[in-house]
C-alpha positions in Angstrom: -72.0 60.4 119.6 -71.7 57.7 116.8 -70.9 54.1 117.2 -70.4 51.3 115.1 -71.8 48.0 115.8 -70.6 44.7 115.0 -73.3 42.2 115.2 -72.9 38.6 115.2 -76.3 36.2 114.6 -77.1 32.4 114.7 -76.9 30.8 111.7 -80.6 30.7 109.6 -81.4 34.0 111.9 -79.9 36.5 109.6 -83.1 37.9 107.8 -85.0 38.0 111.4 -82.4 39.9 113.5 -81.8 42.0 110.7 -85.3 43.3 110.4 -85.5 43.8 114.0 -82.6 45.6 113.7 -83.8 47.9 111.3 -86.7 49.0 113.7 -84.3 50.5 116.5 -84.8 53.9 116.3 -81.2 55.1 116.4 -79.9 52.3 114.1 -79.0 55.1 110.8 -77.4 52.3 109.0 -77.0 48.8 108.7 -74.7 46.4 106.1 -74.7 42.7 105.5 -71.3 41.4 105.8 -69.4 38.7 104.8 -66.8 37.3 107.5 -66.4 37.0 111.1 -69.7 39.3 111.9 -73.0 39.2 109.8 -73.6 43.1 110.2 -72.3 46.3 110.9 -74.8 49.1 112.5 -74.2 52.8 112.3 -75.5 54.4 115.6 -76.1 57.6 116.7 -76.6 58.3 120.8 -77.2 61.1 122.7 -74.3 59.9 125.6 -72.6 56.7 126.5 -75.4 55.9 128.8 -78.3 55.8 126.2 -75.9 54.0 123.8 -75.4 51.5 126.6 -79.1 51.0 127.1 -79.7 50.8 123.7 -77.1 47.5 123.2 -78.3 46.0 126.4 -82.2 46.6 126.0 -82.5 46.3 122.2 -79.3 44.5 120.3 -78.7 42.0 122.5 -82.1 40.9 123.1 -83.0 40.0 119.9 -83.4 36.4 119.1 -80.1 35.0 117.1 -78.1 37.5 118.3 -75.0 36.1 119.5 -72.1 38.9 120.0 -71.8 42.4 119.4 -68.6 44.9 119.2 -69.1 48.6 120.0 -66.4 50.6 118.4 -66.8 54.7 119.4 -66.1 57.1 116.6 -63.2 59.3 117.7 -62.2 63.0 116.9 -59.3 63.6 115.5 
């Protein structure tokens, strides 16, 4: 399953988070952008479950990070 990530980080935190970012294993891509949200993370999980674990036990535990949104790519 692929999700996309919106990830929101404390001001002067930006080059930090997003080298920790970079170091989750199922993180396939990540964008600087400008606007409400700092980046944008391409994710690929084997279930909800593991995707869940991996926003609760790596993303949101990195220092600066302040929000996230999890949008699940959907079939059409």
């Amino acid at each position: 399953m692929r999700a996309f990530v919106l990830v929101k980080v404390a001001t002067g935190q930006e080059v930090e988070a997003m080298q920790a970012l970079r170091a989750i294993p199922n993180v396939e891509d990540l964008h600087f952008l400008f606007g409400e949200f700092d980046y944008i993370l391409s994710v690929d999980s084997p279930s909800c479950e593991a995707l869940s674990r991996l926003l609760t036990q790596r993303v949101r535990r990195i220092s600066g990070v302040e929000q996230t949104v999890t949008l699940l790519e959907a079939p059409i």
